[in-house]
C-alpha positions as CSV (number, residue, x, y, z in Angstrom):
1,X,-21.0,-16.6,83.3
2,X,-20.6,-16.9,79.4
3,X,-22.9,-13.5,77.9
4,X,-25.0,-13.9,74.8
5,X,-24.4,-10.7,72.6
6,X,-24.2,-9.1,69.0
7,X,-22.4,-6.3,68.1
8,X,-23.0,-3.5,65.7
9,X,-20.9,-1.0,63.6
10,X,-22.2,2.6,63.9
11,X,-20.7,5.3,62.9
12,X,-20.7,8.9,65.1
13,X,-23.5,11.2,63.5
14,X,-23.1,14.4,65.9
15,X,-21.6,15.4,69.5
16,X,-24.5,17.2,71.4
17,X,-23.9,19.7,73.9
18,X,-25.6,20.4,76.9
19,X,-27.8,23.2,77.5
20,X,-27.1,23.0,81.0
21,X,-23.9,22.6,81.8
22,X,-24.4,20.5,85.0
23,X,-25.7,17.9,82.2
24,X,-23.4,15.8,80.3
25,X,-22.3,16.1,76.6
26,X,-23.7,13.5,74.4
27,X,-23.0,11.3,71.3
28,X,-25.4,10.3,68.9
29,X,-24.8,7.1,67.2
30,X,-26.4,5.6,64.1
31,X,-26.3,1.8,64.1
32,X,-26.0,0.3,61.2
33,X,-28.3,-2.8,60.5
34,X,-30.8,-1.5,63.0
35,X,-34.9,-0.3,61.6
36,X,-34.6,3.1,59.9
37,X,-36.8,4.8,62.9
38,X,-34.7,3.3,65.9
39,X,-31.2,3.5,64.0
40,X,-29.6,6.3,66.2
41,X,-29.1,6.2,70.2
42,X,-27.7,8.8,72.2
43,X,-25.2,7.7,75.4
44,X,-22.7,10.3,77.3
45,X,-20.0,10.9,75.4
46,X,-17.1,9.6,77.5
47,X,-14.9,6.3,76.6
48,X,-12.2,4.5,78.3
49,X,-9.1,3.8,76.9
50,X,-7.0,0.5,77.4
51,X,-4.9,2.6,80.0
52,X,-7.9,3.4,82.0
53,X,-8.0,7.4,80.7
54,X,-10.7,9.1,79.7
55,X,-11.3,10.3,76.3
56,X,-14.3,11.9,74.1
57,X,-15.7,10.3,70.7
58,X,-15.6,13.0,67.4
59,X,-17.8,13.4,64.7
60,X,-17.5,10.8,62.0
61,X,-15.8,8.2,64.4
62,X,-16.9,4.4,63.8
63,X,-18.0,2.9,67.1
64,X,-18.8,-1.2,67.6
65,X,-22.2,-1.0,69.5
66,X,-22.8,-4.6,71.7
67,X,-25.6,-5.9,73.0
68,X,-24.9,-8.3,75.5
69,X,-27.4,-10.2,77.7
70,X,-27.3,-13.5,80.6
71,X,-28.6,-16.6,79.1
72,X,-31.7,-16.7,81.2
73,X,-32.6,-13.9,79.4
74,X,-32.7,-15.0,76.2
75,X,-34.7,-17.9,73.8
């Protein structure tokens, strides 16, 4: 089944890490086009590549953020 979605440039503001190390590094993401107080989102900070490793996102990197959601759940 088809998806509705959008999809969002943001850019990579800062790579957090831990203070626990059993806890996983994050990115933080600003999202460009979003409201000014929920602009930036954090999510663990590991990406797979189109040969299926794994990799890490750097400071400064531009990201595409997408939405996507089943048809039933939108108007």
């Amino acid at each position: 089944m088809k998806k509705n979605k959008t999809t969002r440039i943001g850019v990579v503001q800062k790579v957090i890490k831990p203070a626990d190390h059993s806890e996983p590094e994050k990115a933080q993401i600003a999202v460009e086009g979003a409201d000014h107080l929920y602009r930036e989102i954090r999510i663990e900070n590991v990406v797979t590549g189109p040969d299926g490793q794994k990799a890490k996102l750097k400071t400064g990197a531009e990201v595409e953020v997408t939405v996507e959601a089943d048809p039933t759940a939108t108007q």
